[in-house]
Structures are given as structure tokens and as C-alpha cells.
C-alpha positions in Angstrom: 158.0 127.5 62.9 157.9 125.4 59.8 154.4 125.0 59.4 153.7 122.3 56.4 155.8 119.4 54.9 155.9 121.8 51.3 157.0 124.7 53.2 159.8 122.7 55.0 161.1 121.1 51.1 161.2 124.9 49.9 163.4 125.5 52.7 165.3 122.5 52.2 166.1 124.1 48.3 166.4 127.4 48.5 169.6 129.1 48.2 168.9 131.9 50.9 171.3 131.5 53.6 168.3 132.4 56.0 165.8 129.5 54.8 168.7 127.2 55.3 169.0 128.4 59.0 165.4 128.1 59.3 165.5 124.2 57.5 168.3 123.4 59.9 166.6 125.1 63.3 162.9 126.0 63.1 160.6 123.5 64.9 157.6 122.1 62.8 154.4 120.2 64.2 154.5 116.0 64.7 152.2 115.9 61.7 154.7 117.5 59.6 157.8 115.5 60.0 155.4 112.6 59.4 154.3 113.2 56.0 157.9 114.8 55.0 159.0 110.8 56.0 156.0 109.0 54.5 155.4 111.0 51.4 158.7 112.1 51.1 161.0 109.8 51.9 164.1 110.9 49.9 164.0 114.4 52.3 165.1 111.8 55.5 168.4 112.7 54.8 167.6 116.3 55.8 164.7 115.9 58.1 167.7 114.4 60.1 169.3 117.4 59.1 167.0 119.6 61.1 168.2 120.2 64.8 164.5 119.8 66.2 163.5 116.9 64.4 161.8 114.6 67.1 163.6 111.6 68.7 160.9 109.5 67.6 161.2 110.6 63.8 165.1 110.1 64.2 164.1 106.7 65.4 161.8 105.9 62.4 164.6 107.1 59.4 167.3 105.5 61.3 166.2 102.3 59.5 166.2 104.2 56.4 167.7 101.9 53.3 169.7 104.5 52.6 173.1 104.9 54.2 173.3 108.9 53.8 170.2 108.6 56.2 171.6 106.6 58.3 174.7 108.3 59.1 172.8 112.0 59.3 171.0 110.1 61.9 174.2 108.5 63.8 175.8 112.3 63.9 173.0 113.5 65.4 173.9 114.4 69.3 170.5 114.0 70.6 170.1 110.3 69.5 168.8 108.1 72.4 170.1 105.2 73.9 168.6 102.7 71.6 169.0 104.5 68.7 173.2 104.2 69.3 172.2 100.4 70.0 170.7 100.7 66.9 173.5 101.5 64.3 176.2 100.2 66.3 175.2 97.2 64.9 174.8 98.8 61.3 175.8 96.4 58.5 177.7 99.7 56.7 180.6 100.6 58.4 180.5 104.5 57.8 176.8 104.6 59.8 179.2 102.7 62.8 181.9 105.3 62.2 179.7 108.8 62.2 178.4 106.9 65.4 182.0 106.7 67.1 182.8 110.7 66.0 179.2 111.5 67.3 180.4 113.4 70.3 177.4 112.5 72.7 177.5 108.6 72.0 177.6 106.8 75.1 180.5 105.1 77.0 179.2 102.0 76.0 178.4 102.4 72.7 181.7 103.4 72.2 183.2 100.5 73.9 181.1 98.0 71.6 182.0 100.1 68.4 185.9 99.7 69.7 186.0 96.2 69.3 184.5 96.5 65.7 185.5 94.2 62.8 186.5 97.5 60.7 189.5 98.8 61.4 188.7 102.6 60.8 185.8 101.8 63.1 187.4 100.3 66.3 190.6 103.1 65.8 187.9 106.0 65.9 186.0 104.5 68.9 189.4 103.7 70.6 190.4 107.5 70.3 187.4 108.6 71.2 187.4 106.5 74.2 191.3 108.0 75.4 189.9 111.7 74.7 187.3 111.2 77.2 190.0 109.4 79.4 191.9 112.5 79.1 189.4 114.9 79.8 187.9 113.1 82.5 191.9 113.5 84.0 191.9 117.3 83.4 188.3 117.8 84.7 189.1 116.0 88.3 193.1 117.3 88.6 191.6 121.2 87.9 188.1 120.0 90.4 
């Protein structure tokens, strides 16, 4: 467990191929992710990073100015609902794109970011849509 917002930046630098698993899995009290986002904002890129960063610190950064942030956040598998809402509308197009490739976005999601005003945008959300098509196919012709 990463138990202070110092202890997590160390992490985050260190070269040690064991700190960096422990940045990008160990769990760290509410308290911490909130001062790494409030005093140190410019470690939201890899706060979002972390696999057990809280949904509702995800939430906070996903309005992060910065669109490195922002697309961290929009890869992220356990994203909620609203957060997908969220960045589907993004005004960067990348954010909307990480969101299409995010492999637990929902149908829906997918279906608003398919009629995108980007190309790249709708054409990854439009693939993304036949693979589940296709998988869906397999799953029920092997059920």
C-alpha cells in the first residue's frame, strides 16, 4: 500500500522495475490521491496511471486541462458510465479516440462516438462496434 502522496511521486520516478509495479498497482488511502491531485496536479497523468485509483478521483482529473490526462483517463477500463458521457463529448479528438479503443466503453458510447465529426474517431468506434458484432456471433453460434 502506498501510504503518502511523496511516497507515491518516488514511485512514480524511480527506475526500479518493482516501484513502477507498485506505482501502477498498489492501493493508497482517499486522502492520498487527493493531495497527489490538489497539490500535485501535474502527477494526474499517472494517478490515472495507477490501476486502483478511485472512480471518483478518475472523475475529478477527467476534467483535467491537460489532454495527456484526459486520454489516461479515457483508456482506463473501469471508467463509469458518466465519465464515457464525459469525454465523448471532449473538444480533443484523441481523448474521444482512447475512449473508442477503451475496451470496456459502453455500447452506447460507442455508438455516439461512431457518428463523430473526426474521421479517425467514428472509423475506430465503427470497428469497434463490428468486433463486438462479431464476437457476440461466435459467443451465441459456440453457446
Amino acid at each position: 500500500m502506498i501510504s503518502t502522496a511523496q511516497e507515491f511521486l518516488a514511485l512514480m520516478r524511480s527506475k526500479d522495475p518493482d516501484d513502477y509495479r507498485r506505482f501502477r498497482h498498489d492501493e493508497a488511502p482517499i486522502e492520498v490521491w487527493r493531495e497527489l491531485i490538489t497539490k500535485y496536479s501535474l502527477a494526474n497523468e499517472w494517478v490515472a496511471r495507477n490501476k486502483t485509483a478511485p472512480v471518483e478521483i478518475l472523475r475529478e482529473i477527467s476534467s483535467d486541462s491537460r489532454v495527456v490526462v484526459r486520454t489516461e483517463v479515457a483508456m482506463t477500463r473501469r471508467i463509469t458510465e458518466d465519465i464515457q458521457q464525459k469525454l465523448a463529448a471532449d473538444l480533443d479528438p484523441s481523448v474521444r479516440n482512447a475512449l473508442a479503443n477503451n475496451a470496456k466503453v459502453s455500447d452506447g458510447i460507442l455508438r455516439i462516438l461512431a457518428e463523430d465529426s473526426e474521421d479517425f474517431v467514428r472509423d475506430t468506434a465503427r470497428r469497434r462496434i463490428e468486433q463486438r458484432k462479431t464476437q457476440n456471433k461466435r459467443m451465441e453460434s459456440n453457446g
